[in-house]
One Martini backbone bead per residue (centre of mass of N, CA, C, O) as a GRO file, in nm:
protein
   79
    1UNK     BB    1  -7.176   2.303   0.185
    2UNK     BB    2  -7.031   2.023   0.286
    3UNK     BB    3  -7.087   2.016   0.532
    4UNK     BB    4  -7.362   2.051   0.738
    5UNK     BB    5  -7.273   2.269   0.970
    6UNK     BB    6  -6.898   2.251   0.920
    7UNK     BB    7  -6.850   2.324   0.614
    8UNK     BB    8  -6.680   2.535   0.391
    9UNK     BB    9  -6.677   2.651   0.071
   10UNK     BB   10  -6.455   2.923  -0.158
   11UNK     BB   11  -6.463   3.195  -0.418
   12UNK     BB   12  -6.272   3.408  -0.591
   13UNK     BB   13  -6.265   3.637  -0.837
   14UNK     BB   14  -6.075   3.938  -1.018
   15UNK     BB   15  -6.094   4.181  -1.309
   16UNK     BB   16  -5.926   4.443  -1.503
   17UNK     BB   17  -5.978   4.690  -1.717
   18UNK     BB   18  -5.743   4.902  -1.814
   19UNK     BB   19  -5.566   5.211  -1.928
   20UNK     BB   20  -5.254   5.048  -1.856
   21UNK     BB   21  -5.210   4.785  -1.931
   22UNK     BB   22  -5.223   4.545  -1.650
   23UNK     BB   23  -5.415   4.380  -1.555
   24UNK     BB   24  -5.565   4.314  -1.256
   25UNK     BB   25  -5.565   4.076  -1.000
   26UNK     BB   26  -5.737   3.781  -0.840
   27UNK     BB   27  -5.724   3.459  -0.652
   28UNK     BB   28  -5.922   3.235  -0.464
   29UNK     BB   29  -5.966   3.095  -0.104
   30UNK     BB   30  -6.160   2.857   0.094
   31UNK     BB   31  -6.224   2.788   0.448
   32UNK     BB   32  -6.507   2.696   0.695
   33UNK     BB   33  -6.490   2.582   1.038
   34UNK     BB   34  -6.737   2.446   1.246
   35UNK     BB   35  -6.753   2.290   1.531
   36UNK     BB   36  -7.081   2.321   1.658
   37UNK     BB   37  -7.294   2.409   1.453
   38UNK     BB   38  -7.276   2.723   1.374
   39UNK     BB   39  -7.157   3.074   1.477
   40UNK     BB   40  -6.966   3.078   1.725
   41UNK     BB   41  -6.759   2.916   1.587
   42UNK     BB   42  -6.490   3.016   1.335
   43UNK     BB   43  -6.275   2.862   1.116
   44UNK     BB   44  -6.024   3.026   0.885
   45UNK     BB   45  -5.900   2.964   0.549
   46UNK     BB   46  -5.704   3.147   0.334
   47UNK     BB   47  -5.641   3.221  -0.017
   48UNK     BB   48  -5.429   3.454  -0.210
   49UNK     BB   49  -5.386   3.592  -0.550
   50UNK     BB   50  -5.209   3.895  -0.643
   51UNK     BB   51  -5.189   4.123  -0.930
   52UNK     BB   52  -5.133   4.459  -0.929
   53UNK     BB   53  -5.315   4.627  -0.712
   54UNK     BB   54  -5.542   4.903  -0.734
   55UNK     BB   55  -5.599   4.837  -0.380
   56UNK     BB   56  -5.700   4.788  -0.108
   57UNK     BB   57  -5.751   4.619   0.149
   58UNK     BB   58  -5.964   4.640   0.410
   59UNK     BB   59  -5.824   4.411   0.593
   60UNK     BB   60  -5.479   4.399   0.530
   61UNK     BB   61  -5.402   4.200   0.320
   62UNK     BB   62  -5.339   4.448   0.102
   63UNK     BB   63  -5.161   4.655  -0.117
   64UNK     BB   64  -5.117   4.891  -0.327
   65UNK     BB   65  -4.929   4.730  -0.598
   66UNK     BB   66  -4.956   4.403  -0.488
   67UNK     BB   67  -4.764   4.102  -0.521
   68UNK     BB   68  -4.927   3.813  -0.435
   69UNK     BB   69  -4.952   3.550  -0.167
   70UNK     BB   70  -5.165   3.452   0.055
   71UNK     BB   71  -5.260   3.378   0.396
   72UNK     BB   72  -5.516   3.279   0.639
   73UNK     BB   73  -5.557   3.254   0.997
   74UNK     BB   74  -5.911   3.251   1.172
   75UNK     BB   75  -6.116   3.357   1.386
   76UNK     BB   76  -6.437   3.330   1.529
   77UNK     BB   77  -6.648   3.475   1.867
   78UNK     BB   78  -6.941   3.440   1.964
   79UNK     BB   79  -7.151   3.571   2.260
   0.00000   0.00000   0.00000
């Protein structure tokens, strides 16, 4: 947390060496701002650049064979 119960950053990134000399890779990060200081309600924006990705992502941020760089602004609210 950079700021404590407020504001957190992380970062991403992997790299594959496969048999078909592509070597595709990720590379991202982002920020989460807690507006109450808990986990009640949480806004998030994410940056992603994918090159060659050999899966698809779990969340729908990008699809197998994909090379680009991503956005994403979402919140989560627990109630």
């Amino acid at each position: 947390m950079v700021v404590p119960s407020k504001l957190g950053i992380y970062g991403v990134a992997s790299y594959i060496f496969d048999d078909f000399h592509r070597y595709p890779y990720e590379l991202g990060g982002g920020a989460s701002f807690y507006p109450y200081g808990n986990r009640q309600w949480r806004i998030n924006l994410h940056l992603l650049h994918v090159d060659k990705s050999p899966a698809s992502s779990n969340f729908g941020f990008y699809s197998g064979g994909m090379t680009g760089t991503i956005w994403s602004l979402g919140t989560d609210v627990l109630l």
